[in-house]
C-alpha positions in Angstrom: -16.6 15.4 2.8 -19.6 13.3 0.6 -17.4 14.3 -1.7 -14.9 12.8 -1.0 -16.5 10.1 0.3 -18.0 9.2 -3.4 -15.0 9.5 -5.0 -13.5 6.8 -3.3 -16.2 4.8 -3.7 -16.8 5.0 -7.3 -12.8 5.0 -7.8 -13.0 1.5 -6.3 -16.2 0.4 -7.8 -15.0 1.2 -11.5 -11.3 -0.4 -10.5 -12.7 -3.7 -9.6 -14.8 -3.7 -13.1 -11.4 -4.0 -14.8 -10.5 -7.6 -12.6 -12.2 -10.4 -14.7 -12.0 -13.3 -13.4 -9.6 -16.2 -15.3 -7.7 -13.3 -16.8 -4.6 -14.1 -15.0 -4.6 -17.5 -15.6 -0.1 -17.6 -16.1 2.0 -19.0 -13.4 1.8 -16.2 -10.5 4.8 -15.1 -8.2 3.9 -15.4 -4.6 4.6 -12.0 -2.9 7.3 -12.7 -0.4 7.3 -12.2 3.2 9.2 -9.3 4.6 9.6 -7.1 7.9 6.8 -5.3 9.8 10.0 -2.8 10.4 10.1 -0.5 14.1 7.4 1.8 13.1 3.9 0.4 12.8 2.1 3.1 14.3 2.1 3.5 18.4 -0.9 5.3 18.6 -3.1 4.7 16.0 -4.9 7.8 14.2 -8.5 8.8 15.0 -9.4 8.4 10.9 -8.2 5.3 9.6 -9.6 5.0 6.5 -7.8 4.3 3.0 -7.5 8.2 2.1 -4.4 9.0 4.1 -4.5 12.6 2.2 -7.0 13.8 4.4 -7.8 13.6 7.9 -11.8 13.4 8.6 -12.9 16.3 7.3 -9.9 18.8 7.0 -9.8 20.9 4.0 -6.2 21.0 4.2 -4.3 17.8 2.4 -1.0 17.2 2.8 1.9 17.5 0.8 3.9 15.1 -1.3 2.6 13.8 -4.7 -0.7 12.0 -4.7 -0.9 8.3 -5.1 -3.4 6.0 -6.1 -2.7 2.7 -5.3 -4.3 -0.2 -6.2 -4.7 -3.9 -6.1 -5.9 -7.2 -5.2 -4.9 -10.3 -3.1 -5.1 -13.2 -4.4 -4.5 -16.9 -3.3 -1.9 -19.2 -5.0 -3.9 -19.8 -7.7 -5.4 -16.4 -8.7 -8.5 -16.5 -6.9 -9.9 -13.7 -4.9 -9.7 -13.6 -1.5 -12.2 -11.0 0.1 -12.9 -9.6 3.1 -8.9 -9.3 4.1 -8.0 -5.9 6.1 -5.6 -4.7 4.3 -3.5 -2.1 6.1 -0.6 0.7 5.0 2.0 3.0 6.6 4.5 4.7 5.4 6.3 8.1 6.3 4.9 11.7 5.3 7.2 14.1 3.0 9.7 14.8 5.7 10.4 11.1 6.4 9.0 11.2 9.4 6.6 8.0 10.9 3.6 8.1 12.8 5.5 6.4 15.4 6.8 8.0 18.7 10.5 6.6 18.2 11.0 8.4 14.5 13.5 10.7 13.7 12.3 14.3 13.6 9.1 14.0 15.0 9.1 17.6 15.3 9.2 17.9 11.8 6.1 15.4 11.1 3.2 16.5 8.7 0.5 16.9 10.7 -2.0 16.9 7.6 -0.6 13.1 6.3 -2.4 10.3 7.9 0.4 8.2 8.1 -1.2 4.7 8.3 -4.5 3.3 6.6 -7.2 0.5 6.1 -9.5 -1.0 3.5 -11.9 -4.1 3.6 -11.3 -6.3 0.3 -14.0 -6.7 -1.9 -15.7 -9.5 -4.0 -12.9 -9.5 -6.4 -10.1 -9.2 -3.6 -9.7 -5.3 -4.7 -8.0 -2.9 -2.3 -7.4 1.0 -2.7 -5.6 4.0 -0.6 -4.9 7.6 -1.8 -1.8 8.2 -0.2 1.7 9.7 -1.6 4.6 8.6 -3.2 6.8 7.0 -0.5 10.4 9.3 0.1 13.8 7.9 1.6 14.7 8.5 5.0 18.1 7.7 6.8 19.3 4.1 6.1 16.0 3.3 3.6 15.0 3.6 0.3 11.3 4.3 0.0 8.4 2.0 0.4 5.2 1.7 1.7 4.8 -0.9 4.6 2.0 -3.9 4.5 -0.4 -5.8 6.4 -2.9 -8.3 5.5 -4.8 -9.5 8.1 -7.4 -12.4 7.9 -9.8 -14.3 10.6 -7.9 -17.4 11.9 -4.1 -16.4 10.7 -1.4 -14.8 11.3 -0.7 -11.0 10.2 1.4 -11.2 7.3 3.2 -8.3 6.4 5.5 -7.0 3.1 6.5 -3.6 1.3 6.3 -1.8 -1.5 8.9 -0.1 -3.6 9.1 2.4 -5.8 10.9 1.1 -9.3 13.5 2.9 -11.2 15.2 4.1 -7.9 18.7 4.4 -7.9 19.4 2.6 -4.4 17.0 -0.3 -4.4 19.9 -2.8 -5.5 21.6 -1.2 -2.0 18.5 -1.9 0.4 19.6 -4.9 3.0 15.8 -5.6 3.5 15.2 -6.0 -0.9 18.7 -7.8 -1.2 17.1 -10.2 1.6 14.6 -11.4 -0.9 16.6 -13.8 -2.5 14.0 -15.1 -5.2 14.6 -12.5 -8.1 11.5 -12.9 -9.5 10.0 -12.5 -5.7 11.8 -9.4 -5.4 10.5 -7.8 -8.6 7.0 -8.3 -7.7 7.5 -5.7 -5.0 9.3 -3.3 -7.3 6.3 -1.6 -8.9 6.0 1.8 -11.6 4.4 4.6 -9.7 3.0 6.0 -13.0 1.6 9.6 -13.8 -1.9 9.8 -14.5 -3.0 10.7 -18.6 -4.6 14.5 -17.6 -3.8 15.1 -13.9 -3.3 18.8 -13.4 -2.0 17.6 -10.1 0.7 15.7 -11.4 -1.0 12.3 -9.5 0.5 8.9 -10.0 -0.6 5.6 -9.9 0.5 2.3 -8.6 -1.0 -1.6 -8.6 0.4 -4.2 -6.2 -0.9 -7.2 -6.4 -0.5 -9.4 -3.3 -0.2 -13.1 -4.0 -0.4 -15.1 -0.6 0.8 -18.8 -0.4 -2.4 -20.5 0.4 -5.6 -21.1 -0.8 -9.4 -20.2 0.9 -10.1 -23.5 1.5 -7.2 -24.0 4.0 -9.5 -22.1 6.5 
């Protein structure tokens, strides 16, 4: 579990080394809005932390192929904006939600954590360990969104994964009508140089349509 624990830590720590700030000084595309979607969890989990892999201290993970996703959220203009809660959910292997009204509940992983949290940092840096999202009827995959922040409104978006077949069918991407809008959610889930595991990785950076200093 300490293990773990520092892992995540220095996986964050060494990630948000590599954001310098002014280094993304070009026009950037505001991430659009989309759906929160039926199945933001009912009853959130116990462990809510941004290793949806492994619940608390189970030694058993759970299947589908390990993620690392990565970001930061930035204001109009590039600049950081820390201490945002960040939240994700998304289904297990089976396509199945942490939500009571999902198909095949019956058949839920009971070892994937289903929805996570993370606290941006000083750079606007977020991080999960999660899995590479899977279809399920009537969706492509994706990974869901919140950003939360004291005095606004929950602003919510998704993620999906680029290169699949069936994105140009998805009502909820063709909805985005800005195609530059709707490639910023598109991202590579890339495998990592040396993983036995076969893990991937994954950056989304969230751009949100303000700045700080509105409140």
């Amino acid at each position: 579990m300490n293990h773990r624990r520092h892992f995540m830590r220095n996986f964050v720590a060494g990630a948000a080394g590599l954001w310098i700030p002014g280094a993304f000084a070009e026009a950037l595309t505001l991430t659009p809005r989309q759906t929160e979607g039926p199945f933001y969890p009912t009853d959130l989990p116990l462990d809510t932390d941004n290793d949806l892999i492994i619940i608390n201290d189970s030694t058993n993970p759970s299947l589908g192929e390990i993620t690392h996703l990565s970001g930061r959220v930035l204001d109009e203009n590039g600049a950081p904006i820390r201490n945002a809660v960040v939240e994700i959910w998304q289904t297990d292997q089976n396509g199945v939600y942490l939500h009571k009204g999902s198909d095949g509940t019956e058949k839920r992983d009971g070892n994937f954590q289903g929805f996570g949290r993370f606290l941006t940092g000083s750079a606007g840096e977020y991080y999960f360990r999660t899995i590479k999202p899977v279809k399920y009827p009537g969706r492509v995959p994706h990974i869901h969104f919140a950003v939360k922040m004291k005095g606004r409104e929950k602003w919510t978006t998704q993620l999906y994964v680029k290169g699949d077949p069936a994105n140009e069918k998805d009502f909820v991407i063709r909805n985005i009508k800005d195609a530059a809008q709707r490639e910023s959610v598109i991202r590579e889930f890339k495998p990592i140089p040396g993983s036995k595991a076969g893990e991937l990785a994954v950056t989304f950076d969230i751009v949100m349509g303000f700045t700080p200093q509105d409140g």
